[in-house]
C-alpha positions in Angstrom: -19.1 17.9 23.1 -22.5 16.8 22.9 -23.6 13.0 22.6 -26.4 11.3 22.3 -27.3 8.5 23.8 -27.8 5.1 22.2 -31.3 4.4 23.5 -32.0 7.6 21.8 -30.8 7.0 18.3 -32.2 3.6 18.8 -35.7 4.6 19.8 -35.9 7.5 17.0 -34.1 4.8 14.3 -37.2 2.4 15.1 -39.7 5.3 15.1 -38.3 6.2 11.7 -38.3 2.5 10.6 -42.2 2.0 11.6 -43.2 5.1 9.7 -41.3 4.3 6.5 -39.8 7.7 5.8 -38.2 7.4 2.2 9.4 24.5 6.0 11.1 22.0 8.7 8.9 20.1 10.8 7.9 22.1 14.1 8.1 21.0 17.6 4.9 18.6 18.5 2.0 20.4 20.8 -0.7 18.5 22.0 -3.6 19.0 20.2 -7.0 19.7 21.6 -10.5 18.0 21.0 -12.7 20.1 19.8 -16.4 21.2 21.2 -19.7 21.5 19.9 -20.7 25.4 20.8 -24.4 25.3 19.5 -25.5 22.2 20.7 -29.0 20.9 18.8 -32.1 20.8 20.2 -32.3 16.7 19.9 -36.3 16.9 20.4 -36.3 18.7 16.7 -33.8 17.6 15.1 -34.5 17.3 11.5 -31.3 16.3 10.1 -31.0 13.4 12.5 -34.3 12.4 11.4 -32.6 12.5 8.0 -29.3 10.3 8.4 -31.8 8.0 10.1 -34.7 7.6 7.5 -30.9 7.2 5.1 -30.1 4.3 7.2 -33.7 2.7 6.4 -33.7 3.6 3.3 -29.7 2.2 2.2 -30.4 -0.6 4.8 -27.1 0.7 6.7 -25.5 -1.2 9.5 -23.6 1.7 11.1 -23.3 5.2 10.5 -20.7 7.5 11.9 -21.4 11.5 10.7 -19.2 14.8 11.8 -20.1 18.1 10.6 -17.9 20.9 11.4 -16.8 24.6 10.3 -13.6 25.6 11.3 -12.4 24.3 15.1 -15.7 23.7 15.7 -17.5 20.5 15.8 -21.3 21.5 14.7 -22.7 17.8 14.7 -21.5 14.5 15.3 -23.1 11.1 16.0 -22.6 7.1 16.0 -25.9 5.4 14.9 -26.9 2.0 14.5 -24.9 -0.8 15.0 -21.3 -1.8 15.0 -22.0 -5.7 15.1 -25.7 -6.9 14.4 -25.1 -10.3 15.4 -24.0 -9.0 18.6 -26.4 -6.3 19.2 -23.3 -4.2 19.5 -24.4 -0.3 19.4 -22.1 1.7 16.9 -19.6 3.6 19.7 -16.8 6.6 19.1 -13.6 4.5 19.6 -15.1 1.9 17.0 -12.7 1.6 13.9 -14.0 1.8 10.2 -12.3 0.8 7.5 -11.8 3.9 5.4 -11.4 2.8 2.2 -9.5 5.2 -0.7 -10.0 8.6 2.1 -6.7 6.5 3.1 -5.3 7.9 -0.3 -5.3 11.5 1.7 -2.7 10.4 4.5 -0.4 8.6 1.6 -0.4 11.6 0.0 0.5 13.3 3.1 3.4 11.5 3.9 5.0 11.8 0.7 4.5 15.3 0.5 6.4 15.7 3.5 9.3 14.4 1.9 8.5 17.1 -0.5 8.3 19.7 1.3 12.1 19.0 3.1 13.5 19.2 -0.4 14.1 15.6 -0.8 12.2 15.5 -4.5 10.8 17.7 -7.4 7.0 16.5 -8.3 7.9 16.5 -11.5 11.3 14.3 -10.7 10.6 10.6 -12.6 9.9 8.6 -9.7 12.4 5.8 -11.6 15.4 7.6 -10.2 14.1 6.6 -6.4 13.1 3.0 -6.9 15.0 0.0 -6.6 13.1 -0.6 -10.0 12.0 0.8 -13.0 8.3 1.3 -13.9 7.7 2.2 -17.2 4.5 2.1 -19.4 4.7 -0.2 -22.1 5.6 0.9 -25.7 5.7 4.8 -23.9 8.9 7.1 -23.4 8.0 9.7 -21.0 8.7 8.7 -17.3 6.5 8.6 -14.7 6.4 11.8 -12.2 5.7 11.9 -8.8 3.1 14.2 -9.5 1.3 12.0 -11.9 1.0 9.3 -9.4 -0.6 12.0 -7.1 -3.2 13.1 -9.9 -4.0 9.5 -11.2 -2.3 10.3 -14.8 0.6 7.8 -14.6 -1.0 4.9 -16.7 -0.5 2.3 -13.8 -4.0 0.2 -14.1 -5.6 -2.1 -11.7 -4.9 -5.5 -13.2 -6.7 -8.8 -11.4 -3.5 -10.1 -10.0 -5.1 -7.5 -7.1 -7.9 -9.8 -6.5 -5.1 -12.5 -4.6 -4.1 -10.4 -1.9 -6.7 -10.6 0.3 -6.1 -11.8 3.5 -8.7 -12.3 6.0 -8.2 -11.8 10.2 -4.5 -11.4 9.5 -2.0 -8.6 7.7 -0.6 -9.5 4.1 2.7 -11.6 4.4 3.8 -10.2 0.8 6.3 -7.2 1.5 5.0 -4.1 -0.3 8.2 -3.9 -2.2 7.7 -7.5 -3.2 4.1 -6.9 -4.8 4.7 -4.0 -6.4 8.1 -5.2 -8.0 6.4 -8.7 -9.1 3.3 -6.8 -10.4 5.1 -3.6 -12.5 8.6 -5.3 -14.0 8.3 -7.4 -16.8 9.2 -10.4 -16.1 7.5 -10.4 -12.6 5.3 -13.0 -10.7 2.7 -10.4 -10.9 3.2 -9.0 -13.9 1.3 -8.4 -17.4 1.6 -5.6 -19.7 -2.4 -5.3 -20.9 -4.0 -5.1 -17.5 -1.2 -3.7 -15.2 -0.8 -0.9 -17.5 -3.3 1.9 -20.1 -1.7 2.9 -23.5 -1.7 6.1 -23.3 1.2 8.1 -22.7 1.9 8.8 -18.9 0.9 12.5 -18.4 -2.2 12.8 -21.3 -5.2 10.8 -19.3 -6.6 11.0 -16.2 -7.7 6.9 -14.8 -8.1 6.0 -11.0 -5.0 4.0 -10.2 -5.0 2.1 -6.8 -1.4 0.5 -7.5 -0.2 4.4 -8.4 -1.2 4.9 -4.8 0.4 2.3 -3.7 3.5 3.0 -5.3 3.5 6.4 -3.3 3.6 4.7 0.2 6.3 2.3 -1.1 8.2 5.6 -2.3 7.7 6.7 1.4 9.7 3.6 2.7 12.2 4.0 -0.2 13.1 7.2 0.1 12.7 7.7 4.5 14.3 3.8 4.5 11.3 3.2 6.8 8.2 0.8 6.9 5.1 2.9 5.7 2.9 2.2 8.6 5.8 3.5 10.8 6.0 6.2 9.3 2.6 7.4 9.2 2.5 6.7 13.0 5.8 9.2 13.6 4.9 12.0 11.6 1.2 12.2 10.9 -0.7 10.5 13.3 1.1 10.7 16.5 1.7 14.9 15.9 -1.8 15.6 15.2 -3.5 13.1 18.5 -5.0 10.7 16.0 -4.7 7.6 18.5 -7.1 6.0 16.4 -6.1 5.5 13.4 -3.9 2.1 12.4 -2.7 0.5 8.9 -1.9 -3.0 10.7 -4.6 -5.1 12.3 -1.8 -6.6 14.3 -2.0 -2.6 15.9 -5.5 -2.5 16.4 -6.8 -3.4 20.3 -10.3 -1.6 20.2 -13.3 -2.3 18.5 -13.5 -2.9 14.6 -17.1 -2.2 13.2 -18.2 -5.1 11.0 -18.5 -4.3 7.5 -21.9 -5.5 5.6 -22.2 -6.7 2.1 -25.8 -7.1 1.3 -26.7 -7.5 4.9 -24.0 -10.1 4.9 -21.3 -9.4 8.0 -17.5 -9.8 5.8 -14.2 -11.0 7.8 -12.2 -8.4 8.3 -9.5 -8.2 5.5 -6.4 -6.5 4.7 -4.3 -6.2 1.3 -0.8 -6.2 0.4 -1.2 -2.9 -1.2 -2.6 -1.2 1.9 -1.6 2.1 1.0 -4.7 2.8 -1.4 -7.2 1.7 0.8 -6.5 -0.1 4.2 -6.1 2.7 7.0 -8.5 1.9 9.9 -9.8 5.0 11.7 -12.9 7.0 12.8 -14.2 10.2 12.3 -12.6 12.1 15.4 -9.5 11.6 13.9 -10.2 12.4 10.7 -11.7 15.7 12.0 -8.0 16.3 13.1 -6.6 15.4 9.9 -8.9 18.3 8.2 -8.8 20.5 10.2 -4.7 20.8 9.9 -5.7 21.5 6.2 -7.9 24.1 6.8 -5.2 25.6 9.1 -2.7 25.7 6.5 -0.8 23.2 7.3 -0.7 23.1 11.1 -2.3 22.5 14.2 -1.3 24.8 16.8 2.8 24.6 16.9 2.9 21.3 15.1 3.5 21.8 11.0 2.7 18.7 9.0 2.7 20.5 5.4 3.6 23.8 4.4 1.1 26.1 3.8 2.1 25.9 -0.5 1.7 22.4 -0.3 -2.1 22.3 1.3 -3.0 24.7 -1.2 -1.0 22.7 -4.1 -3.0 19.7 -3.0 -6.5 21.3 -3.5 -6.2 23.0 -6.2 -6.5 21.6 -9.6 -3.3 20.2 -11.4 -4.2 18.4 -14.6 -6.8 21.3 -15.9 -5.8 20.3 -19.2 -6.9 16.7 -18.7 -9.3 17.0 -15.5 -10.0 20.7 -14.0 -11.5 18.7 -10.4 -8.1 16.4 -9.2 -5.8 18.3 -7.3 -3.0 16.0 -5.4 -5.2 12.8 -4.2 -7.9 14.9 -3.3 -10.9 16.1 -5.8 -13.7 18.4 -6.0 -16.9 16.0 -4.3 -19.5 18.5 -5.7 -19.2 21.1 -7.6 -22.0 23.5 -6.8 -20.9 24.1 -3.2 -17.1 23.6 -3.9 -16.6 20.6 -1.6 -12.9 19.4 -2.1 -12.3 16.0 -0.8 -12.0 12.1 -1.0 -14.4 8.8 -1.0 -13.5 5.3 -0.4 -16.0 1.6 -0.9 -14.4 -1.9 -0.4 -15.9 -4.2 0.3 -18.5 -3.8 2.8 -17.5 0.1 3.3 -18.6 3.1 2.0 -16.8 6.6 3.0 -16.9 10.4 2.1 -15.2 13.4 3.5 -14.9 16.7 2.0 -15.0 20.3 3.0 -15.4 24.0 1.5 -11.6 26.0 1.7 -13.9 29.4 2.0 -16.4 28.7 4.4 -14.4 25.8 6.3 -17.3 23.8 6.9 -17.5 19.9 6.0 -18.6 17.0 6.6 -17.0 13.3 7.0 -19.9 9.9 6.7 -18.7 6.7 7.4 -21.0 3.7 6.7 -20.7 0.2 7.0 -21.9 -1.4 3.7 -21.0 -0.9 0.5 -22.2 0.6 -3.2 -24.1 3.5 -0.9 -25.0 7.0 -2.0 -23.4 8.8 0.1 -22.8 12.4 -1.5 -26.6 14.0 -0.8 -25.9 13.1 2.9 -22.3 15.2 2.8 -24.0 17.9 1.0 -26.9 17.7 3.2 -24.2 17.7 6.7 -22.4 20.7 4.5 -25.5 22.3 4.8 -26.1 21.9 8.6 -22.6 22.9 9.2 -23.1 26.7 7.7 -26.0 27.0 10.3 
């Protein structure tokens, strides 16, 4: 696979600074890395050049870019900086916070459970709670499908903004939360912000807490902790060794996340599903490229083919013709079906073309960037 070095990217970065440039589950087989065949000429390299005049222009930290089509890695490189403080140069193992891309792996996992029979998508997801969740003043139940295409009428209420944590993982059980913050009558709870009017099924609003409520369906329904999960059936069957929803997991470099210029503590948050996976790009690259395989990577069958193509395809064209199952169409023009993610102090993108299998995952480490000219720009580069 070809690298470049870090006194490379950090000799062009401050050249480019001075000048100003604006079924059943099958067996598990180990799967194999995969290697750039064309390498780029690095001497005249004009879409490095690119990411790096991005990173003067955005003021960003630490930049981590794949481009690939099909098994094949066209591009990939760690610029910049992991740690500023520490002069720490921006490495492969380093873990970024991904943000909502985590959405795609919850979505995963509970579609595995769909795809051994154990529920219908349009099953209300009441009858496999210990609770009910109902909209307030509405009669139709919730599905499991609308949690998946952000049509339940779950909202994002401020209780959220308490469950924080910094340099540790949330003491508050998922179940706890999410009990507390959708029953009336909970610690949590409160029937104008927790919840839209409209009738579940009719809009289409970004729920983080409908996420949420997916991984804690995971744990309800497998009667096992979410992380664990994960770690059993996604990550360890597709070689993502990177890739960890617990800091109390993690032993291995954590890039520092920027806010302003301004390094933030690493966090978590009780409802970790949404947003919280820590990972890099390598493994991401495995992730996709399972999808583009139909489901599988070699012998090892993580969703069946009807489900990949369920999950990018759109399911709500009455209400929103671009949301398939937690992932959505990133831009239009050249088809690019994917996911994005900011917290705080992160801003993600991944997403990829089903016809041409090219795509392109960016992982930067400050937040509020524009990050969708530099995936359609790497989209680009990876049809070349």
């Amino acid at each position: 696979m070809l690298k470049f070095t870090t006194q490379f990217f950090l000799c062009l970065f401050l050249a480019v600074s001075f000048m100003n440039c604006g079924d059943d589950f099958l067996e598990v087989s180990e799967v194999e890395t995969p290697t750039i065949e064309n390498p780029i000429d690095t001497s005249s390299n004009a879409f490095e050049t690119y990411l790096l005049a991005e990173m003067t222009r955005q003021q960003i930290p630490a930049l981590s870019t794949l481009i690939f089509q099909g098994d094949q890695i066209k591009y990939q490189s760690t610029l910049g900086q992991s740690n500023k403080e520490r002069d720490v140069a921006l490495a492969d193992d380093h873990l970024f916070l991904l943000a909502s891309i985590s959405k795609t792996i919850t979505a995963t996992a509970l579609l595995q459970l769909y795809d051994q029979g154990l529920f219908d998508l349009d099953d209300a997801i009441n009858d496999y709670l210990p609770f009910e969740v109902n909209v307030p003043n509405q009669s139709t139940p919730i599905t499991f499908r609308m949690l998946l295409t952000h049509t339940s009428g779950i909202n994002d209420g401020t209780a959220l903004d308490d469950q924080y944590y910094e340099n540790e993982d949330s003491p508050v059980t998922l179940r706890y939360f999410l009990e507390n913050y959708l029953v009336p009558g909970g610690e949590f709870y409160n029937a104008t912000q927790n919840f839209h009017d409209f009738q579940p099924g009719t809009q289409h609003e970004y729920s983080n807490e409908g996420s949420a409520l997916i991984g804690l369906l995971v744990e309800e329904i497998t009667k096992q902790d979410f992380s664990v999960y994960c770690q059993e059936h996604i990550f360890a069957p597709l070689n993502m060794t990177n890739s960890f929803w617990r800091l109390a997991e993690i032993n291995q470099p954590m890039v520092t996340l920027y806010e302003s210029g301004e390094a933030v503590t690493p966090y978590t948050f009780t409802d970790y599903p949404n947003g919280g996976l820590r990972s890099n790009a390598a493994d991401l690259y495995k992730f996709l490229q399972m999808l583009l395989n139909e489901g599988r990577i070699g012998t090892t069958q993580i969703l069946k083919e009807s489900t990949v193509i369920e999950m990018l395809n759109p399911q709500i064209s009455e209400v929103d013709n671009e949301v398939g199952l937690h992932f959505f169409v990133m831009n239009a023009a050249n088809n690019l079906w994917g996911h994005d993610g900011e917290e705080q102090g992160i801003t993600t993108i991944m997403a990829f073309n089903q016809a041409t299998k090219a795509g392109a995952i960016i992982l930067a480490s400050e937040s509020d960037l524009e990050l969708e000219e530099i995936l359609v720009k790497g989209y680009e580069e990876g049809l070349k």
